[in-house]
C-alpha positions, 0 to 999 in steps of 0.5 A: 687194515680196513676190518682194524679201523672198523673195528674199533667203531662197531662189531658187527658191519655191512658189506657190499659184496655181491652186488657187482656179481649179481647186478653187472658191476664189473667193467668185464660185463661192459667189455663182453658185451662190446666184445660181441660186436666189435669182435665182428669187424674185420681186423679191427682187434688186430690193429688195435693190438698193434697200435696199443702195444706201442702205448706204454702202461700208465701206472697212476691212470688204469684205461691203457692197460684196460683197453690192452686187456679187452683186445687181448682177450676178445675171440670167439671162444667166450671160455677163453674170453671169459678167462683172459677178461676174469683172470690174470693170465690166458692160456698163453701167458700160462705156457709161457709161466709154467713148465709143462706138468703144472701148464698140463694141471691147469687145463682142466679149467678151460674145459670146465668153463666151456662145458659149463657153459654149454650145459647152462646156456640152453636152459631158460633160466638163462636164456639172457647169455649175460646172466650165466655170465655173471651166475659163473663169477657168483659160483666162483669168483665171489665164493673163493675170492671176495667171500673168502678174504672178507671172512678171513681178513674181520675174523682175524679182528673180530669182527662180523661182516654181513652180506645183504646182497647175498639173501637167497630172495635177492640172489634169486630175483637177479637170476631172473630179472633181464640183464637191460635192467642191470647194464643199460645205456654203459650205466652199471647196477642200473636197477641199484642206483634207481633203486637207491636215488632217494636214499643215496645221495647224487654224488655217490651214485654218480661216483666212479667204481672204487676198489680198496686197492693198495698201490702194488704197481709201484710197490712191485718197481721197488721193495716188492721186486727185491723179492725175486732176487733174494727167493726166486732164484734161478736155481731155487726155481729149475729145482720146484720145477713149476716156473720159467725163470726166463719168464718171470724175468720178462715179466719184470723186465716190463713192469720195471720199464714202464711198457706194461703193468704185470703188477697183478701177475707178479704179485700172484706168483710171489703169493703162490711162492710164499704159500708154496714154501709154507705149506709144501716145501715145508 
């Protein structure tokens, strides 16, 4: 939709992406790096956790979920840290999702992130952890998310999107430059917004971080949800042999409840469904 507007104005655009990977733009920046120290008092994760869990999930106001989500995740494994902060299940929801041939397919993740982590981490390019933090999002999130779907989604209406964050010269200067200058003070692209003061006006500098997030919490409690009863039935999973169906259930049961937004997991195993049953099953 938004490539369809612009495209009526121009043929050539201007994306932004790049710069929440290259200059710590992502709240999971914020939380791995609290995460280094509250991780370090005693029981506080666990009582947290506790306390949380009797929060109900605001649909319309993302802070529960996102507090719920950096206790969840914070341990001293920085691999599966990583992964519960980046993607939309951890190891144990993914057991819980997945009969055990697919669960098996997927832990070869893990181990890559860890031994990635562990032969980059001693280099001096990345002395500064954070930085191999955000180099891994650059190598995968950015390539096969953000590159992808922006790619995909203006050449389907002809249009040419151009990414300026992403010139070989800037890309190398964030590899190198201390993380202070990136996250300082709880302040994201702090180097960008200083760098920008004169040309961009306070307000927008100022601005809360704003995706272009279409209101899947809500679609996924009414028309979205229909899609599980009419195509992922009981049945038609125990067939594919991928899926729990009691799972799913309880995935839904939640959202639909209100105890907890699984908007984003839900959404992900319709997606993989659909593409499933175009490109498989045929």
């Amino acid at each position: 939709l938004i490539s369809k507007a612009t495209r009526q104005h121009v043929t050539v655009a201007i994306s932004g992406a790049g710069g929440d990977e290259l200059f710590a733009g992502y709240p999971r920046y914020k939380a791995i790096n609290y995460g280094r120290h509250a991780g370090k008092i005693p029981g506080l994760p666990q009582v947290a956790r506790a306390i949380l869990q009797q929060v109900p999930d605001d649909f319309t106001n993302p802070t529960v979920g996102r507090l719920k989500l950096f206790f969840d995740g914070l341990s001293p494994d920085f691999a599966q840290q990583y992964m519960r902060w980046a993607y939309y299940f951890d190891e144990k929801a993914k057991q819980q999702l997945l009969r055990p041939a697919p669960f098996a397919a997927t832990q070869s993740s893990l181990r890559q992130i860890r031994a990635y982590v562990d032969e980059k981490k001693h280099t001096a390019i990345f002395q500064d952890f954070m930085n191999l933090v955000q180099y891994m999002d650059t190598k995968t999130y950015l390539v096969d998310n953000i590159l992808e779907y922006t790619d995909r989604t203006s050449m389907a209406t002809a249009l040419e999107v151009r990414v300026p964050f992403l010139d070989y010269r800037i890309v190398e200067l964030s590899q190198v430059m201390p993380y202070r200058h990136k996250l300082r003070k709880g302040v994201d692209k702090a180097i960008l917004r200083e760098t920008f003061q004169d040309l961009i006006p306070a307000e927008n500098l100022r601005a809360p971080k704003k995706g272009f997030c279409p209101p899947i919490a809500l679609w996924m409690q009414g028309p979205l949800d229909r899609y599980f009863e009419e195509q992922m039935t009981k049945e038609s999973l125990h067939q594919e042999g991928i899926f729990h169906w009691e799972a799913i259930q309880r995935l839904r049961a939640e959202h639909r409840q209100g105890k907890r937004d699984n908007s984003m997991e839900l959404f992900g195993i319709i997606m993989f469904d659909v593409w499933y049953r175009h490109y498989i099953r045929g």
